[in-house]
C-alpha positions in Angstrom: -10.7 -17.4 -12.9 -10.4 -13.8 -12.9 -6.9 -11.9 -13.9 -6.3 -8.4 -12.4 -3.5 -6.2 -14.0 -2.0 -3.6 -12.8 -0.8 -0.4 -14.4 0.4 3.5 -13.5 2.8 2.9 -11.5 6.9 4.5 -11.3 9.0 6.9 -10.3 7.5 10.3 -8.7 8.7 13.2 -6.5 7.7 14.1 -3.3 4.3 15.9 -3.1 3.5 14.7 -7.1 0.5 12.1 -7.9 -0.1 9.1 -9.7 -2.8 7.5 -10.7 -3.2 3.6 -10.5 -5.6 1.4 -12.8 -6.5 -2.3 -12.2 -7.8 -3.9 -15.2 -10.0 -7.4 -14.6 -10.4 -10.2 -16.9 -14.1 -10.7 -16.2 -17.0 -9.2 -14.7 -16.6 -6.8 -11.4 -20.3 -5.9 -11.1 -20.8 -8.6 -8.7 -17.6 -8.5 -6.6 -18.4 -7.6 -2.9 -15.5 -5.3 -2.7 -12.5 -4.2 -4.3 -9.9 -3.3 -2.7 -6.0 -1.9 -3.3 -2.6 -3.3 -1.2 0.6 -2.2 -1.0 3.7 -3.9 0.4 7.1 -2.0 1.0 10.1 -3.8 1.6 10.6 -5.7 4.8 6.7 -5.0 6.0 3.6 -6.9 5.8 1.3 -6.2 3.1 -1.1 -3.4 4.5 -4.8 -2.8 3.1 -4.5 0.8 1.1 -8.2 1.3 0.4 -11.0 -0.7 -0.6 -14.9 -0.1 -2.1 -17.5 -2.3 -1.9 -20.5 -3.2 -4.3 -22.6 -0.2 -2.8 -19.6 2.3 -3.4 -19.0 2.9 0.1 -15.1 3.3 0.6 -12.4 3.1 3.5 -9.0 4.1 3.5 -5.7 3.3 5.7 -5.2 6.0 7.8 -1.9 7.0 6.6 -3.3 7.8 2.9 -6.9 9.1 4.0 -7.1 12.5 2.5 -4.9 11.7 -0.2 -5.7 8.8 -2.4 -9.1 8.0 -3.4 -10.3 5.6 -4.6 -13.1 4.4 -7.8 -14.7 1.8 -9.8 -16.3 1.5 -12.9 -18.0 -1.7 -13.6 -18.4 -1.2 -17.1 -15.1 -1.0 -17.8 -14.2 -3.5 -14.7 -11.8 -1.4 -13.7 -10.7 0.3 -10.3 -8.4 2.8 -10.1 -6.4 4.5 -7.0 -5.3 8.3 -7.6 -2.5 9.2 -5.4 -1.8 12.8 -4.1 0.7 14.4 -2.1 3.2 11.4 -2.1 5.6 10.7 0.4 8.4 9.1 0.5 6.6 6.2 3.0 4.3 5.4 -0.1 7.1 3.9 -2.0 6.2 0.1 -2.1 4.3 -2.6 -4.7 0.9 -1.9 -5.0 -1.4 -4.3 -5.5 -5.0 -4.6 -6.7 -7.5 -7.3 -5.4 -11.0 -9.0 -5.8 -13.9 -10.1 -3.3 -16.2 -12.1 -4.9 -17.8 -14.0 -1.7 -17.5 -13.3 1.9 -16.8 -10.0 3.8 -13.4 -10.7 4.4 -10.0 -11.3 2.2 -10.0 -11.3 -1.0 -10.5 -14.2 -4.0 -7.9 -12.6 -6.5 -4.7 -10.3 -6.5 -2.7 -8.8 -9.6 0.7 -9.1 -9.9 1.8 -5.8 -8.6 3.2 -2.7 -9.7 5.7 -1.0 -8.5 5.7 3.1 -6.7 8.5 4.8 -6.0 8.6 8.2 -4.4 11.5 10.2 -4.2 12.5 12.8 -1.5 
């Protein structure tokens, strides 16, 4: 069983940046992919950006260009840095882990919460 935590997020302005760390109990080396989510109130959960095992990422279209997205798999961490917030970013974020399969993921954090003031 693998725990994710998340941490970094909170209150912001528009146009300011956070950065988001996810923090894994075990191992990430072998994942397939990591990958970040966010959920605002009211709307499905929506994939934010995710990298695989190779590095290769992919980003939502509405943050491409902003956020980016890394690993480090010594630390087992990922981390999402967030530029140029909007308003439309505010939601829980959430971190997740692929360990088999190409699709969905094994294990999710709890969440933390971004808020982005106009």
């Amino acid at each position: 069983q693998v725990q994710l935590v998340e941490s970094g997020g909170g209150l912001v302005q528009a146009g300011g940046s956070l950065r988001l760390s996810c923090a894994a109990s075990g191992s990430i080396f072998s994942t397939n992919a990591m990958g970040w989510y966010r959920q605002a109130p009211g709307k499905q959960r929506e994939l934010v950006a995710q990298i695989t095992r190779g590095g290769s990422t992919n980003y939502a279209h509405s943050v491409n260009g902003r956020f980016t997205i890394s690993r480090d798999n010594v630390k087992n961490t990922v981390d999402l840095q967030m530029n140029s917030l909007k308003p439309e970013d505010t939601a829980v974020y959430y971190c997740a882990a692929r360990y088999s399969g190409y699709v969905g993921y094994d294990y999710w954090g709890q969440g933390t919460q971004v808020t982005v003031s106009s």
